[in-house]
C-alpha distance (Angstrom), angle and dihedral (degrees) to the residues before:
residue distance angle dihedral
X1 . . .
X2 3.86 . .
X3 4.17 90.1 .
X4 4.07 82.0 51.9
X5 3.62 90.4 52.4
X6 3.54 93.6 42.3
X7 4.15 91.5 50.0
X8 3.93 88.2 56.7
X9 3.39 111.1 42.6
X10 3.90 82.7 46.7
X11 4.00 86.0 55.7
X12 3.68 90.7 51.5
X13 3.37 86.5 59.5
X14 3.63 95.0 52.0
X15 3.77 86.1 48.1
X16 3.82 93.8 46.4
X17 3.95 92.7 47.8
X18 3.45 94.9 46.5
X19 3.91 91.2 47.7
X20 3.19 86.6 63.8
X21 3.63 107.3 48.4
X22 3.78 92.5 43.8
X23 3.56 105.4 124.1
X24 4.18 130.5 -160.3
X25 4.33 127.2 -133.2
X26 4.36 118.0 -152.2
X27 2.96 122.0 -174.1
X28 4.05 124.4 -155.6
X29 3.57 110.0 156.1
X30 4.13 81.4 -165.8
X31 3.89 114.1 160.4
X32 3.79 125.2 -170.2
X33 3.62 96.9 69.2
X34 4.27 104.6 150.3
X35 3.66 142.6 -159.8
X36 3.86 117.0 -120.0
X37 4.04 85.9 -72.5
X38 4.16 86.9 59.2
X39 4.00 86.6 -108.5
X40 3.50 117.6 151.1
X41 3.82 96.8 -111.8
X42 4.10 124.3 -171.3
X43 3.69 117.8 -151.9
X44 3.85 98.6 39.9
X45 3.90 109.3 133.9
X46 3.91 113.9 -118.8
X47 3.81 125.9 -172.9
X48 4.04 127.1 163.1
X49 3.66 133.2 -89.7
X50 4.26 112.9 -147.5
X51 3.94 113.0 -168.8
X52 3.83 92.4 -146.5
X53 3.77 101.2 -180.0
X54 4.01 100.0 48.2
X55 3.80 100.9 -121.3
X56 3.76 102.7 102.5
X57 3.94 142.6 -86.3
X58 3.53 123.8 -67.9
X59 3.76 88.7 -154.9
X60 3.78 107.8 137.2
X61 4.10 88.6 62.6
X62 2.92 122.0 43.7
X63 3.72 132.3 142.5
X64 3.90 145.4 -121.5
X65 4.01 106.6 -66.1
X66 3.62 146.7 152.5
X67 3.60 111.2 -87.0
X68 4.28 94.5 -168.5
X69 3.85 85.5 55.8
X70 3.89 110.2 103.5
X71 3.85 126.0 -147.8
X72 3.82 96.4 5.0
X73 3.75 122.0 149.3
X74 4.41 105.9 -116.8
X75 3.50 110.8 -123.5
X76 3.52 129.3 -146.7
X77 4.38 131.7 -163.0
X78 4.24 80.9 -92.1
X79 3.72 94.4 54.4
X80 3.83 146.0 -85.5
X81 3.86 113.2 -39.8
X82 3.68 143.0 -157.1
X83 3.90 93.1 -99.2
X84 3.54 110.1 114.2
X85 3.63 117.9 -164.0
X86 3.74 119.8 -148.6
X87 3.22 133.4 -176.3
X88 4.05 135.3 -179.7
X89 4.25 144.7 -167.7
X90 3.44 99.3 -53.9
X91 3.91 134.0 29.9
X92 3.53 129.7 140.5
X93 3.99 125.6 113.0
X94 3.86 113.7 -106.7
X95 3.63 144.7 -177.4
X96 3.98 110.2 -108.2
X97 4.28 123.0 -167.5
X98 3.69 99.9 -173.0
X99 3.85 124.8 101.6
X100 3.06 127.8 -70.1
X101 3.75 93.5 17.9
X102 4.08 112.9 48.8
X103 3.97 98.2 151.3
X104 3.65 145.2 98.7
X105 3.69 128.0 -108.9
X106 3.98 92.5 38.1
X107 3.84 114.7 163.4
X108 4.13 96.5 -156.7
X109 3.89 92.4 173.1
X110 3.65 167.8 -60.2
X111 4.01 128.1 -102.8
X112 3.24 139.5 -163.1
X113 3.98 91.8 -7.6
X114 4.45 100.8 -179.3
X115 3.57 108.2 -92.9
X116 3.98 99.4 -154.7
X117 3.96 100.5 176.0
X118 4.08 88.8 -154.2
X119 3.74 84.9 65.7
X120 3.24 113.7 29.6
X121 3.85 129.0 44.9
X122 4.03 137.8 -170.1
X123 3.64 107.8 -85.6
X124 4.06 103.3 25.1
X125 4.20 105.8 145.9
X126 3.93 101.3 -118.0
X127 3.61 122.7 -155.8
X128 4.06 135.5 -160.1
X129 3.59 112.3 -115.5
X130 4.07 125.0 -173.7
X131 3.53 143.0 169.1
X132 3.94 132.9 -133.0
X133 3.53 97.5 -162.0
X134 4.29 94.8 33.0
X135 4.05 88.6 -118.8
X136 3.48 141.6 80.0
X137 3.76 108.8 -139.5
X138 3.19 125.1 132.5
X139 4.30 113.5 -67.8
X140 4.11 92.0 17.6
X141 3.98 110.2 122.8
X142 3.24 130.9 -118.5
X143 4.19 140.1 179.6
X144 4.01 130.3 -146.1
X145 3.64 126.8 -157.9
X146 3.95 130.8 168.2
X147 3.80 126.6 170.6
X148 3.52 123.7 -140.5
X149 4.00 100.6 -108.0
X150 4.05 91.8 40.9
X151 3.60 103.1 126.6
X152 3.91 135.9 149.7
X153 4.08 110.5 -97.0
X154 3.81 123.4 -159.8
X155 3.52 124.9 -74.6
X156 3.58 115.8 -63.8
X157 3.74 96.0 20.3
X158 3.62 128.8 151.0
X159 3.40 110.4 -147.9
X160 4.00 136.3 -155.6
X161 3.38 154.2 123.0
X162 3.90 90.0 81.7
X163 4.16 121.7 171.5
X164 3.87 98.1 -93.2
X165 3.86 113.4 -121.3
X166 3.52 136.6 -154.6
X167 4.03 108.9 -132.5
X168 3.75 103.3 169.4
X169 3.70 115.0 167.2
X170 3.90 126.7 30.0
X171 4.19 83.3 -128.1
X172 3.90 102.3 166.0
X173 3.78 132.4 76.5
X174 3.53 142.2 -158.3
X175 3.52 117.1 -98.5
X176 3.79 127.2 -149.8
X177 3.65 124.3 -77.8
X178 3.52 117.9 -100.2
X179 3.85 87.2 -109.4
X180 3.83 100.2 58.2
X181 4.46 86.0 53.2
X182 3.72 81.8 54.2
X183 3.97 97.3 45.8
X184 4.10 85.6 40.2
X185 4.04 91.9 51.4
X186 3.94 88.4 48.5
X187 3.64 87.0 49.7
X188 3.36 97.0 50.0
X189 3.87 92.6 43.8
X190 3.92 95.9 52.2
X191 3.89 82.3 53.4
X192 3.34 93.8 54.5
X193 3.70 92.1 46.8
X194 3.28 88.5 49.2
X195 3.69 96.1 52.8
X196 3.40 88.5 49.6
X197 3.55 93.2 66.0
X198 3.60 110.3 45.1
X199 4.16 83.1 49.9
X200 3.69 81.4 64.2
């Protein structure tokens, strides 16, 4: 009895680990996807955007991060939010010549993304994010896109079939961290103390 109880709680383990390190594929095979000009651009870094609480993406603010840091929470000058961002094996926009996609900018797809089931759930809205300048500090560009049917599977899904979208230009940018607004106001107030003084 104690070597069966042994044998399954050491298979719920298996099943718990491997939960965890189940991973998902989508493919787009979007092209179109621009620089800040709206120029199909290859070689800009993409990744995936999942809205894991249901109230929305907080994509047009977001603030200095670390792009080659996987299932981290984006923050923005209000706070971290609920918007996990993702991103898998491959990911970088590229010029294809084969029917039916002869274009630049083409996003083809994204493999083995982590599928961490305390994060991410069946059903989150995903979004494609991507960089013009391959960084997120704080002025680099960056472009959004979600379709209407782009939602999370289970784990180990292969998605496809998505609504195609038409992202065009990277037209966002990274704003400050809440930090450098801090260090700018305290800048600005030992000026005006400063001022102050030599007025007197």
């Amino acid at each position: 009895m104690q070597i069966l109880t042994k044998a399954l709680a050491f298979a719920a383990s298996l099943a718990a680990a491997a939960s965890l390190q189940a991973s998902l594929t989508i493919t787009f095979n979007m092209p179109g996807f621009g620089d800040e000009t709206g120029t199909p651009t290859d070689g800009m870094y993409y990744a995936i955007i999942a809205d894991t609480a249901g109230d929305g993406f907080d994509f047009s603010h977001y603030s200095t991060f670390d792009i080659t840091q996987n299932e981290q929470f984006l923050p923005t000058l209000e706070g971290v939010t609920d918007d996990l961002y993702l991103f898998g094996s491959d990911g970088l926009t590229q010029t294809l010549f084969a029917p039916p996609l002869q274009a630049h900018g083409v996003v083809s797809s994204i493999a083995t993304i982590p599928y961490n089931t305390s994060l991410l759930s069946p059903n989150d809205e995903f979004g494609l994010i991507w960089f013009a300048d391959n960084a997120a500090e704080e002025g680099n560009a960056y472009g959004f896109v979600r379709g209407s049917d782009w939602l999370i599977g289970s784990n180990g899904d292969a998605i496809s079939g998505l609504e195609t979208v038409s992202p065009g230009a990277a037209s966002y940018t990274i704003v400050p961290e809440p930090g450098a607004y801090a260090a700018a106001l305290g800048a600005l107030a030992l000026g005006f103390v400063g001022w102050r003084r030599r007025r007197k």
